[in-house]
N, C-alpha and C positions, 0 to 999 in steps of 0.2 A: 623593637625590643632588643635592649645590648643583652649580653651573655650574663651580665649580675643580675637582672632582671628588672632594670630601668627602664623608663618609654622613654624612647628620643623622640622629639618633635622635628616636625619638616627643618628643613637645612631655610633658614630666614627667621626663625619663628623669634619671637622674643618671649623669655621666658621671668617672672619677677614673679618669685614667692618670700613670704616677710615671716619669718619664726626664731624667734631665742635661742643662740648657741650660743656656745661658753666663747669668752674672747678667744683662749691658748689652741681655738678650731678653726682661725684664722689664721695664712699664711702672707704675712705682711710684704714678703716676696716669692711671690708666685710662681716669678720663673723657674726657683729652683724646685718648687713645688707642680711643676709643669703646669701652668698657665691656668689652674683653676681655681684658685683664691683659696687654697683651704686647705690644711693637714692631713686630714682623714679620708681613708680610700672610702673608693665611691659605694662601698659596700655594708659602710659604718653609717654611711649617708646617702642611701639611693636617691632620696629627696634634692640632693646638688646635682645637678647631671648640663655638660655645657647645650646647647642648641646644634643642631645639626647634627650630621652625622661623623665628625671628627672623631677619633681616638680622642681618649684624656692627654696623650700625649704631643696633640697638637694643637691644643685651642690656644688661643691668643697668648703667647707666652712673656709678653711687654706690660700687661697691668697689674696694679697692685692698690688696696688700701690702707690708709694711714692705721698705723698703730695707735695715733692720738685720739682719733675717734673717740668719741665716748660713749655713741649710743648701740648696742649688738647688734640691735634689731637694723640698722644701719651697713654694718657689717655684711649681713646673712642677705639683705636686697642689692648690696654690689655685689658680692659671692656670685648672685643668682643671675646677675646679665651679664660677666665679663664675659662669657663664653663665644657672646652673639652681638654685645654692642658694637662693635668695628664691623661685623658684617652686615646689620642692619642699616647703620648710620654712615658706614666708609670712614670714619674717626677715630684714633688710634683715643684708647680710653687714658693715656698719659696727656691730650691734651686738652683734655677736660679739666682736670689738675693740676695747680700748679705748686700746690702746697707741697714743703720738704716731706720726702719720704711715699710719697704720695705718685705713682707713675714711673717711678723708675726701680730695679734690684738696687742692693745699698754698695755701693761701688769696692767693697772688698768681696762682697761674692763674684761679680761680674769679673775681677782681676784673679778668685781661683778659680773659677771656671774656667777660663780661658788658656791657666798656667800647665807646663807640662806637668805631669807627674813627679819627674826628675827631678825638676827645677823645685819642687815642693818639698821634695824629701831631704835635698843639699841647703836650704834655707833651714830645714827642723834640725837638720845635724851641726850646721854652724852654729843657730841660737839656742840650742837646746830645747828644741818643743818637740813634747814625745807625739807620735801617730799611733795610736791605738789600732789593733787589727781587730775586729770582731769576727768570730766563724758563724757561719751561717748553717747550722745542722740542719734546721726545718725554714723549709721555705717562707713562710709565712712569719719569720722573724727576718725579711729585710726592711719590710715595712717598719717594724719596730724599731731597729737599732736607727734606722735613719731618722724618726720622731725625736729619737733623744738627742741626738748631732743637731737638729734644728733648733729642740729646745737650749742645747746648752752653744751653739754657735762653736762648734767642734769640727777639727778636720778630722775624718780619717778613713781607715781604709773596709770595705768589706773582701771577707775574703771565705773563700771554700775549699774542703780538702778533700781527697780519696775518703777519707774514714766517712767525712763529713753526708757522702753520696752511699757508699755502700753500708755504713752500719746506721745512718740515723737518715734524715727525712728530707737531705737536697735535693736527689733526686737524678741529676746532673748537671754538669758543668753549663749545659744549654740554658738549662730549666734557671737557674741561677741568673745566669746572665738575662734573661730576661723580667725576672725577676725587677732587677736590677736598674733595668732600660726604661722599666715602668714606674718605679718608687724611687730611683736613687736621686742624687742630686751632687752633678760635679761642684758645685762651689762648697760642698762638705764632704765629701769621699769620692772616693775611685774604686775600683772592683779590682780583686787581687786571686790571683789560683795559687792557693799553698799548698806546700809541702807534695809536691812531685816526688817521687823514691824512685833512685835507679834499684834499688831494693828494697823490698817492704819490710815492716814490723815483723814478719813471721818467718825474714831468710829469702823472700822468693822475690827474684827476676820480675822487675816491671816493665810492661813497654810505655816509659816514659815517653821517648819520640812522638808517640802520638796522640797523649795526653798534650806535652805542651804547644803542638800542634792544634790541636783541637780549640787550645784557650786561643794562642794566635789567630784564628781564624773567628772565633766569637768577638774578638775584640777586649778583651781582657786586657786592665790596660798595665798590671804588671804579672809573672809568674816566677814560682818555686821551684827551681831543679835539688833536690838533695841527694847528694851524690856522697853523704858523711859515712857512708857503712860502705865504702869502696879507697883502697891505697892512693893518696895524695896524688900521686902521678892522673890518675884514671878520674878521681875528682877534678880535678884540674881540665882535663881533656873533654869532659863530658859538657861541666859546666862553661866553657870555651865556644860549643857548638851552642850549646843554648843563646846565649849570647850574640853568636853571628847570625843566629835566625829573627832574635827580638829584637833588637837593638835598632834594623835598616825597618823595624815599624815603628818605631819610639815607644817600644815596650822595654818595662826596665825587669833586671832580671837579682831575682832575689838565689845563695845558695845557702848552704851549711857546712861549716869545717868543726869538728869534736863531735861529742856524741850525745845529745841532749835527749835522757832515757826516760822513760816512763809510759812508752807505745806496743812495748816486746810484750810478747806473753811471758807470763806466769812472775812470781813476786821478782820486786826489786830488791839490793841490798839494803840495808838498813840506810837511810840519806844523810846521816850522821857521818857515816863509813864513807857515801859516793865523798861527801864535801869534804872533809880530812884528809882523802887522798887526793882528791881532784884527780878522778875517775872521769874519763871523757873528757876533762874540760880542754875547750881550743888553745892550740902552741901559737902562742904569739908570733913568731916565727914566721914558721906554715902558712899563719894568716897573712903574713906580710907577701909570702912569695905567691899566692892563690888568688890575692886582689889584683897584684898585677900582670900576673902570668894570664887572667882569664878578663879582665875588665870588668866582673858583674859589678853590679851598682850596690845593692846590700849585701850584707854578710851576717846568714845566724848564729849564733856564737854558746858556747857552753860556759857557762862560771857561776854553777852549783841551782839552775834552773833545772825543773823534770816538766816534762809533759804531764796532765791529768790521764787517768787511764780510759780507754775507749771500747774493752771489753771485760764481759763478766761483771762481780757484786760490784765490783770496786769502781766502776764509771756512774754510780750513783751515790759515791760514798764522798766525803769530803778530801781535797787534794791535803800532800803534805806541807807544814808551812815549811817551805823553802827559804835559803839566803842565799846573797852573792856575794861575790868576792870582788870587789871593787878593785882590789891594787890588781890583781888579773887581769880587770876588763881595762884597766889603765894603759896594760902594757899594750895590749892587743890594740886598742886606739892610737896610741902612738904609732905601728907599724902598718895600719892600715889607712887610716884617715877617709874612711868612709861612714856612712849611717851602718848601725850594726841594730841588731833585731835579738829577739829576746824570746824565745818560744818556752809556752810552760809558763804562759803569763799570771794565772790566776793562782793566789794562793801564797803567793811571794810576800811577807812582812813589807810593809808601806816605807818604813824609814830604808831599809834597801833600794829597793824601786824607786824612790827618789835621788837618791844617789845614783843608781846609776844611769838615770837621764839626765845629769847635772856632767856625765862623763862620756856621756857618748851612742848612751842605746837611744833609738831614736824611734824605732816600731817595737811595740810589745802585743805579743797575739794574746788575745783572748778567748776561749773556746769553753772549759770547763762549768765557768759560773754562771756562762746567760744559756748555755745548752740545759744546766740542772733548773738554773728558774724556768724556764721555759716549760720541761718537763712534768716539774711538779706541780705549775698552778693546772696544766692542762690535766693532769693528774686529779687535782682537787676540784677543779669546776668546772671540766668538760666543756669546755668553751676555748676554741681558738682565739677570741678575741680577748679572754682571760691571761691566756699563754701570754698573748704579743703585748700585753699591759705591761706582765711583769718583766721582760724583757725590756722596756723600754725604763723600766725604774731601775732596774739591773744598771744598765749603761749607764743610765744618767747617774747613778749612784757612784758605777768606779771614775768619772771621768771629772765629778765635782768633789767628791769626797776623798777619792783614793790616789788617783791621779793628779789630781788639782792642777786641772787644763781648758775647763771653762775659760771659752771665747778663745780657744785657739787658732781660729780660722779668721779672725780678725788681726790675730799677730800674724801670722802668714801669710796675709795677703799683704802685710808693709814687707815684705825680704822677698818676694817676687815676681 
């Protein structure tokens, strides 16, 4: 009996059961669905469970069935022996089939899988294809967000913060990462640790050192030093060490230069007033001398973005619509000529956000929108599996509708 409370059958058995699922419960490539034919964790579907005593994350990770098919029930009896066919019969179930599509990943997954990180991010900042950052508040939305990256053939990144562990439902950096290990899928994201503070929202002294430590040893394959509420010099310095620690693991390292507000206690000024003055926003300048005095690879940048808020009424309240300042981020692009990142994703007017990935932001975090849908359907129907729905319409929603970056991970796989 596994821990979801499946029977496993003896390690030989062959197992073929024939029942009606929907087509979109088929994963036409597998691998990146780890090797058992199908979308949905084993807990939506105890009835799919592979043969033997394998993890889900090692059964046969080479087969796949045709999306042409056209009978389910077809479907749901390959589903049901990929797990054990090669071990019964010693036959790789690829050559059984020789039909297109049919036994092998579709060869732009197998080419981001394989891609570094790096290499992915300087290909999105050349061509202009934005990476979405998704925050992971409750565990149980990594399942989700990575359903929608399937459905819409999307790269991008997951990623977890301090707030995301101590005020809502990650749990930790481990818990995450495991998470992660189990549902993610490198030919459509990579796992990210955001927003490290050499000092927090409230004024106080972090021990960063061992935070980013901690992702480096999980295997985190990029992380956040922000070092923005510390003098240029000591940013510089901080971010530098990061850097020399990630970097000899081919971990790329994300920081922050200005002050992108909306994490502090107690109210903001009016965002009319922040934008007007361009309060916090990043010196072009600064930015130019901080890219390459420290080498990080991203750069978070301020030009009239705010964080959503993460305490009290107001983390369940709607963010502000926010705008950017395009001839800003213009300049800042020019003096740095790296991917730049956009925190305080959600809530920003659409015709902005387009512009500014036509200019140079190349990651935009997400955290506010799919943390309140998440919320509220578990709010309304008391059902985890309600939550991680709407989480997955959440995404799929900013990334066809708002983003308009459907099948981004099929462009990125021709630039690397």
């Amino acid at each position: 009996m596994r821990p979801d409370g499946a029977d496993v059958l003896p390690k030989g058995s062959l197992l073929f059961v024939s029942f009606p699922i929907s087509r979109d419960e088929v994963d036409p490539t597998p691998e990146r669905g780890k090797g058992v034919g199908f979308r949905r964790s084993p807990t939506e579907h105890p009835h799919l469970v592979p043969c033997g005593n394998e993890p889900w994350d090692e059964v046969t990770p080479d087969v796949s069935c045709s999306a042409d098919d056209k009978d389910p029930s077809l479907h749901t009896s390959i589903v049901c022996i990929f797990g054990c066919f090669e071990k019964v019969f010693g036959v790789k179930w690829s050559k059984v089939f020789s039909k297109k599509g049919v036994g092998s990943v579709a060869d732009w997954g197998k080419k981001l899988a394989k891609a570094s990180l790096a290499d992915i991010m300087k290909a999105a900042f050349v061509h202009r294809i934005l990476v979405p950052a998704f925050n992971v508040a409750y565990l149980p939305m990594v399942p989700a967000i990575v359903e929608a990256l399937r459905r819409t053939e999307t790269f991008a990144l997951l990623e977890v913060s301090r707030p995301d562990i101590t005020r809502f439902g990650a749990e930790s950096f481990r818990a995450v990462k495991e998470a992660f290990d189990r549902f993610g899928d490198l030919s459509l994201s990579r796992l990210h640790q955001d927003h490290v503070p050499v000092i927090d929202e409230e004024g106080q002294l972090v021990d960063w050192s061992s935070l980013i430590d901690e992702a480096l040893r999980l295997g985190y394959h990029s992380v956040m030093i922000d070092g923005s509420r510390l003098p240029l010099e000591e940013n510089i310095r901080v971010t530098r060490e990061v850097v020399s620690r990630a970097h000899p693991l081919g971990v790329c390292v994300e920081a922050e230069l200005g002050a992108v507000l909306g994490h502090e206690s107690g109210p903001l000024p009016p965002y009319e007033e922040i934008f007007a003055s361009g309060k916090g926003f990043t010196n072009p300048e600064d930015a130019g001398r901080f890219v390459q005095e420290t080498g990080v690879d991203w750069l978070s940048v301020a030009i009239g973005n705010i964080h959503g808020a993460i305490s009290g009424v107001a983390k369940d309240q709607k963010k502000v619509e926010a705008r950017l300042n395009i001839e800003h981020l213009k300049k800042i692009v020019e003096r740095t000529g790296i991917p730049l990142v956009l925190h305080g994703g959600s809530g920003i007017r659409k015709e902005y956000v387009l512009e500014a990935i036509r200019h140079g932001i190349t990651k935009i975090n997400v955290g506010t929108e799919i943390r309140q849908a998440y919320e509220q359907a578990l709010r309304t129907h008391g059902k985890i599996e309600e939550a991680q729905k709407a989480v997955t319409e959440k995404v799929e929603e900013l990334i066809v509708t708002y983003y308009e970056i459907q099948g981004s991970a099929r462009k990125l796989a021709e630039y690397v």
